[in-house]
C-alpha positions as CSV (number, residue, x, y, z in Angstrom):
1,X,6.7,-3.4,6.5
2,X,4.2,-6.2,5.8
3,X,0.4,-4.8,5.6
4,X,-1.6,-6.2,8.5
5,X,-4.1,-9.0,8.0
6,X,-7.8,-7.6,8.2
7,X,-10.8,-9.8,8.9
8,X,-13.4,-10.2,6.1
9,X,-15.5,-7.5,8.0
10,X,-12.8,-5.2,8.3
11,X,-11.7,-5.0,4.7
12,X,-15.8,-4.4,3.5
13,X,-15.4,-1.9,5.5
14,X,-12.4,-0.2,4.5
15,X,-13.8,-0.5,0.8
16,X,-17.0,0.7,1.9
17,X,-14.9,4.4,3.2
18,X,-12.8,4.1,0.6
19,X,-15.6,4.4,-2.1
20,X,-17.5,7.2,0.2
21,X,-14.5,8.9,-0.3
22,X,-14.3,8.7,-4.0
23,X,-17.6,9.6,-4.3
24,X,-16.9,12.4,-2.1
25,X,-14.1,14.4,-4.3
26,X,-15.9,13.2,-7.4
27,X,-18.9,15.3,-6.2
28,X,-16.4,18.0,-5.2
29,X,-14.7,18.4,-8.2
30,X,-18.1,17.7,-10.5
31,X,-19.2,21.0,-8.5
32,X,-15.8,22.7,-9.9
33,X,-16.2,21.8,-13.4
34,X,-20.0,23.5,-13.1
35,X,-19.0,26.6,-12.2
36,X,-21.0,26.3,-8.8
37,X,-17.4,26.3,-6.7
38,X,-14.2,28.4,-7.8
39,X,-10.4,27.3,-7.0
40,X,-10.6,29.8,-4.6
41,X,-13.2,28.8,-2.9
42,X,-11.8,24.9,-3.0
43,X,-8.4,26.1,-1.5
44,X,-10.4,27.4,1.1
45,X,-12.4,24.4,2.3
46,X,-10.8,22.6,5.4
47,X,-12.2,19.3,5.1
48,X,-10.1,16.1,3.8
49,X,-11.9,15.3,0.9
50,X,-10.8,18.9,-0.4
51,X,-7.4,18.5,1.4
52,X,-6.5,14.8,-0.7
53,X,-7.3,15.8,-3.7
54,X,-4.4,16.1,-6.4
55,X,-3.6,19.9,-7.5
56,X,-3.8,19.3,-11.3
57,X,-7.2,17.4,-10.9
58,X,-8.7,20.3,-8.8
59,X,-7.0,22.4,-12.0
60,X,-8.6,19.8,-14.7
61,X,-11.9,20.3,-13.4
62,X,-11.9,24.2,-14.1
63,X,-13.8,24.7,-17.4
64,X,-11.5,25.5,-20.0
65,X,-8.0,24.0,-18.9
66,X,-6.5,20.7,-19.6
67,X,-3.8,18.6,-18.7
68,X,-1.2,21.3,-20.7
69,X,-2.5,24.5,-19.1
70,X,-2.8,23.0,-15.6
71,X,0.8,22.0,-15.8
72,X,2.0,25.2,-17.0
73,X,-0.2,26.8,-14.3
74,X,1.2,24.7,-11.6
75,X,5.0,25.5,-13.1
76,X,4.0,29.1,-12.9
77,X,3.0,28.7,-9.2
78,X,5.9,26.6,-8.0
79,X,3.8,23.6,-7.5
80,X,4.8,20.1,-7.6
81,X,2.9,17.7,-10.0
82,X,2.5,15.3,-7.0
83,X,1.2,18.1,-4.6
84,X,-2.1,18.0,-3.0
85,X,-4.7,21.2,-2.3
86,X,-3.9,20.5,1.8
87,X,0.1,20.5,1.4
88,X,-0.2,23.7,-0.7
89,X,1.6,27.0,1.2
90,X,-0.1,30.4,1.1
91,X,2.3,31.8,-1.5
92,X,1.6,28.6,-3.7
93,X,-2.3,29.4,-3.2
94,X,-2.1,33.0,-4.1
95,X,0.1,32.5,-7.1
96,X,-2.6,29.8,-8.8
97,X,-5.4,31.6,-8.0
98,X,-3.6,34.7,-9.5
99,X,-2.8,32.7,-12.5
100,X,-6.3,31.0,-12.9
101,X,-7.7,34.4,-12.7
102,X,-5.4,36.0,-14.8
């Protein structure tokens, strides 16, 4: 399926959203890293800047694990490497933030 053609005006402001966006999680996930907002909290939100973002980056930003202890965290929870905080299930959720807590 071909992309459509967008006018000059339309494709500023696509770029435009799609660096709010960015912005957005980056603020979200700088928030994580400080210690102002838990994984539990995170999982909680219901907006889709919290919903988008990748599972082992909302796990990266917790102080203390990297890219090795988010991916044995995720193993441990059942979680796909491609999954996203809003397609998580409520068994997935309680098993990370049993494991991050643990």
């Amino acid at each position: 399926m071909a992309l459509p053609k967008l006018t000059p005006e339309q494709r500023q402001a696509a770029l435009a959203k799609a660096a709010e966006i960015r912005t957005a999680r980056a603020k979200l996930l700088s928030e994580v890293k400080a210690g102002a907002l838990s994984l539990e909290q995170l999982l909680d939100r219901d907006d889709d800047v919290a919903k988008r973002i990748k599972v082992s980056q909302a796990l990266r930003a917790l102080p203390g694990i990297g890219t090795v202890k988010a991916a044995q965290l995720m193993a441990q929870a059942d979680v796909d490497e491609a999954r996203r905080l809003g397609g998580l299930g409520a068994q997935q959720r309680r098993k990370l933030i049993e494991a991050v807590g643990s």
